[in-house]
Each structure stands twice: as structure tokens, then as C-alpha cells.
N, C-alpha and C positions, 0 to 999 in steps of 0.2 A: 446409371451414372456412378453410385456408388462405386459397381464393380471394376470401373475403369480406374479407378483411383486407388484402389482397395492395395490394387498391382506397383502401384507406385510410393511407396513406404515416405518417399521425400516430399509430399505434394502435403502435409501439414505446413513442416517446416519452410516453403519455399510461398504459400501463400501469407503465413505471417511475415518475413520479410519485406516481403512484395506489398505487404500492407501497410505495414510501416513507414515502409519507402517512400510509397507512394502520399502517407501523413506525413510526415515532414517536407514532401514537396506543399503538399496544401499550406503546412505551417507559416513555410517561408514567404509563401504568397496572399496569405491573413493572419497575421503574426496578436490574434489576437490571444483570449485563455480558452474561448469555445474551442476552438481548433487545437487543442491537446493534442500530441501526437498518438498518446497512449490511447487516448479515449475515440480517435477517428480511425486508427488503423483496427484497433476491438467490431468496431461497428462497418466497418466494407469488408472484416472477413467473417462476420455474421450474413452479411450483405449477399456473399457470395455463395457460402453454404446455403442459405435459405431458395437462393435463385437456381441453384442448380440442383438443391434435395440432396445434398449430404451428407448424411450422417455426423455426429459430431465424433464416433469413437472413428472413425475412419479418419477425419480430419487429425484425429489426436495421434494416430499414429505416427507422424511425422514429428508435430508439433512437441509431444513431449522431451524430442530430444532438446529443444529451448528450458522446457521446465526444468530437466537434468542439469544443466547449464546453473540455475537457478541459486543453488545455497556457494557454490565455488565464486560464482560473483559476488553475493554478501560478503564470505569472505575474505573478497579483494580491496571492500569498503575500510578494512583496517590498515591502510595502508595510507591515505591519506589523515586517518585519528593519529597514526604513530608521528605523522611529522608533526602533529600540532600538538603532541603532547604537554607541552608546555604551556601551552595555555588554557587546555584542559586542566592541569593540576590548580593554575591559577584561581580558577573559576571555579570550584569542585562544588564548593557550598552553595552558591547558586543556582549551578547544573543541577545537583540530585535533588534541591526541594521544586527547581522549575517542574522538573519529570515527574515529581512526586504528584504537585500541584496537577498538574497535566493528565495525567493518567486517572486519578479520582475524581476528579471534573468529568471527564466522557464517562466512566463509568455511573458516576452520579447524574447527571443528565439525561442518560438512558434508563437508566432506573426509574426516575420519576414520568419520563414522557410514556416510558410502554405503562406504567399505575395509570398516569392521566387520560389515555385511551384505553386502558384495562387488555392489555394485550396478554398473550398468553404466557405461561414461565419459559414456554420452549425459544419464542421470539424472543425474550429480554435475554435469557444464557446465552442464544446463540450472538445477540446483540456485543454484550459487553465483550467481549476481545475485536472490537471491529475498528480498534486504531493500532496493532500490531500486526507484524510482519507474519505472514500466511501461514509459513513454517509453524508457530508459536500458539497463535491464532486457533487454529484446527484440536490440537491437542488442547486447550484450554477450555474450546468450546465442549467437544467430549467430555471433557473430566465432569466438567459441571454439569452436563445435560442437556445440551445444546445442539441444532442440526449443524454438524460441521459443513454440508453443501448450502446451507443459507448463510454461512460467516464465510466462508469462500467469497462467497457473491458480494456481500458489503462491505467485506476486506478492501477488494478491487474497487467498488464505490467509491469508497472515500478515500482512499489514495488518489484518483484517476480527479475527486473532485477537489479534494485538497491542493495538488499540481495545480490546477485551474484558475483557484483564485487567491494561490500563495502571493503573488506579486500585488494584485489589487488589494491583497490586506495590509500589506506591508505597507504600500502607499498611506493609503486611507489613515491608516493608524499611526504612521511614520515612524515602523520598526525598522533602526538601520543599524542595530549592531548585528554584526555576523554571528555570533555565537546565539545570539537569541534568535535570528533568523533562522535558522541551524537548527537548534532544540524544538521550536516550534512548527519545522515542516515535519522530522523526524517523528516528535512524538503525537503528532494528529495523524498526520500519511503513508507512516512505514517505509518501509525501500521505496517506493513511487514518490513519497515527498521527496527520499534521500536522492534521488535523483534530478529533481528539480532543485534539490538544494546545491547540487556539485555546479549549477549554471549557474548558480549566484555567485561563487568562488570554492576557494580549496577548505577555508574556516568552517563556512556552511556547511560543507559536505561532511569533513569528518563530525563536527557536531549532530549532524544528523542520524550520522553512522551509531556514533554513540547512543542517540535517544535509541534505536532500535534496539538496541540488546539492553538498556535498562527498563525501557517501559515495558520490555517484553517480560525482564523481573518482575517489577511491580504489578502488571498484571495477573501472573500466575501466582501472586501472592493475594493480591486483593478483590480477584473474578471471585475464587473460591467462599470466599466469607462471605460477600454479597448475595450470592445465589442461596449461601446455609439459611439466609433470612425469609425465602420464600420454601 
């Protein structure tokens, strides 16, 4: 099976589509948070590789041309921060200690949960960049000593679950300013929240854009010193 496909360079990138597609039709018709577009088109074109036995670097030869795609889209994210600049200036001081707050909270939270299960140093380095943007992420995990292919993995995790249950937290909790909605998809979910935050409105979105390129500061500031402690 492989070699059928091996010939066909665009049979990556036409089953992710096609998968996707196909998750937003499920979307529209169970509009609940299980049914993430992100998280059900992931899983039928595993669904499909696994049924048919093929390889995933076969797969990937198509599909990477999406990853290329991948930083020209972020970005494109500064395009909707530049209209709202204005309210970004407004809010600066609460912006940067929100993000602040934010980003040392998941790092500290993971610290203590891999001590509390006594996990290894290698799972907690690779752990702590697992609320920034994948790009950022990968290098961060490296530096410190961390498997960059297991922070890939929970990168995508927790963006794909943060989307999921961004709206029922905002309910629950009844966060309804955009700018906090905004900083708070951004700096938990990375571009996957920032995308779920651009449905909330245009406020959300650039805020979110934002958190990604601060938290993704703060992290490569404050991964390192954490990890020195072990």
C-alpha cells in the first residue's frame, strides 16, 4: 500500500483536508467541545493510516507542505494585534503580569505534579514548554534537556484540549471580557487556542496572538532556570 502512495507526493496533504473537511461537517452536526475539529480530523487520519498500513513518513510527504504553511500563518496573526493596538497599549500592565502570572503557574504546576509522581527530569524538561507555540516549544525543550518529540506531542495536547473547553470555562467561571478571554486561550493553548480565540471575535484573537509571542518569552526565560534546579 505504501508504494502506491509513496508515487503520489500529494496524498499527505489531501487526506488532511479531506479530514478536516470532513470534522467540521461532524462539527456542525454535534456542535458540542468533544467534536473539535482539530482533535476529530487528527484522529480519522490516524484512523486511516492505521487501516490501510501506512507509514507515517509516507504520509508526511505531502502533509509537510501544510507544516511549511505553518509560521507564514502565525505571522498573519499580527494583523489583527495591529488593529487593536490601541487597546493593547491601554491594557499593557495587566497584559504582561496576566502572561507573567500564566506562564509560571503551568510551569510551577508541572514541577510539582512530575515531584508528586517522582517522574523523570527528562518528562518534566520536556513537559515545561507544553503551553507555547511548537516553533518555540522544540527549541526550549532541547536547550534544557528535554525530548523534543514528546513536547511535540503535548504541545498538540493541550492546545487541541484547551479549544475544547475554552467556552465551558468561560461560562462556568463567567469570563466575559475579550481581552482576558484572549490572553487566557493564548497563553494556556498556543496558536490552537489563538484560533479558537479569533471565533470568539477579532479582540480575542489579536490578544491571543499576543500571549503567544510573550509567553513564548517568558518561557525561554524562565524553562531554563527551573530545569538548573534539578
Amino acid at each position: 500500500m505504501d508504494k502506491i502512495f509513496v508515487e503520489t507526493m500529494y496524498f499527505g496533504i489531501v487526506l488532511s483536508l479531506l479530514s478536516y473537511w470532513i470534522a467540521v461537517q461532524i462539527r456542525k452536526k454535534f456542535p458540542y467541545p468533544l467534536f473539535n475539529p482539530l482533535l476529530m480530523s487528527a484522529l480519522i487520519s490516524i484512523a486511516v493510516l492505521s487501516f490501510f498500513h501506512i507509514d507515517f513518513d509516507t504520509y508526511n510527504q505531502g502533509a509537510q507542505m501544510i507544516t511549511f504553511l505553518l509560521t507564514p500563518s502565525t505571522v498573519c496573526l499580527a494583523v489583527p494585534l495591529y488593529k487593536q493596538s490601541q487597546i493593547l497599549m491601554k491594557h499593557l500592565d495587566a497584559i504582561l503580569l496576566s502572561l507573567l502570572s500564566g506562564c509560571l503557574a503551568g510551569m510551577l504546576s508541572i514541577t510539582v505534579l512530575c515531584l508528586l509522581f517522582n517522574a523523570s527530569n527528562t518528562l518534566l524538561f520536556s513537559l515545561l514548554p507544553k503551553s507555547i507555540t511548537t516553533a518555540i516549544a522544540i527549541g526550549v525543550s532541547e536547550l534544557i534537556g528535554g525530548n523534543s518529540t514528546m513536547t511535540v506531542g503535548i504541545v498538540i495536547i493541550t492546545g487541541i484540549f484547551g479549544a475544547m473547553i475554552a467556552k465551558t470555562v468561560c461560562h462556568i467561571f463567567k469570563i466575559n471580557h475579550p481581552v482576558a478571554i484572549g490572553l487566557a486561550l493564548g497563553n494556556s493553548a498556543h496558536a490552537i487556542g489563538t484560533a479558537k480565540a479569533i471565533e470568539f471575535g477579532e479582540i480575542e484573537g489579536a490578544m491571543s496572538s499576543l500571549s503567544i509571542v510573550i509567553a513564548g518569552i517568558f518561557t525561554v526565560v524562565f524553562a531554563p532556570l527551573i530545569a538548573s534546579l534539578f
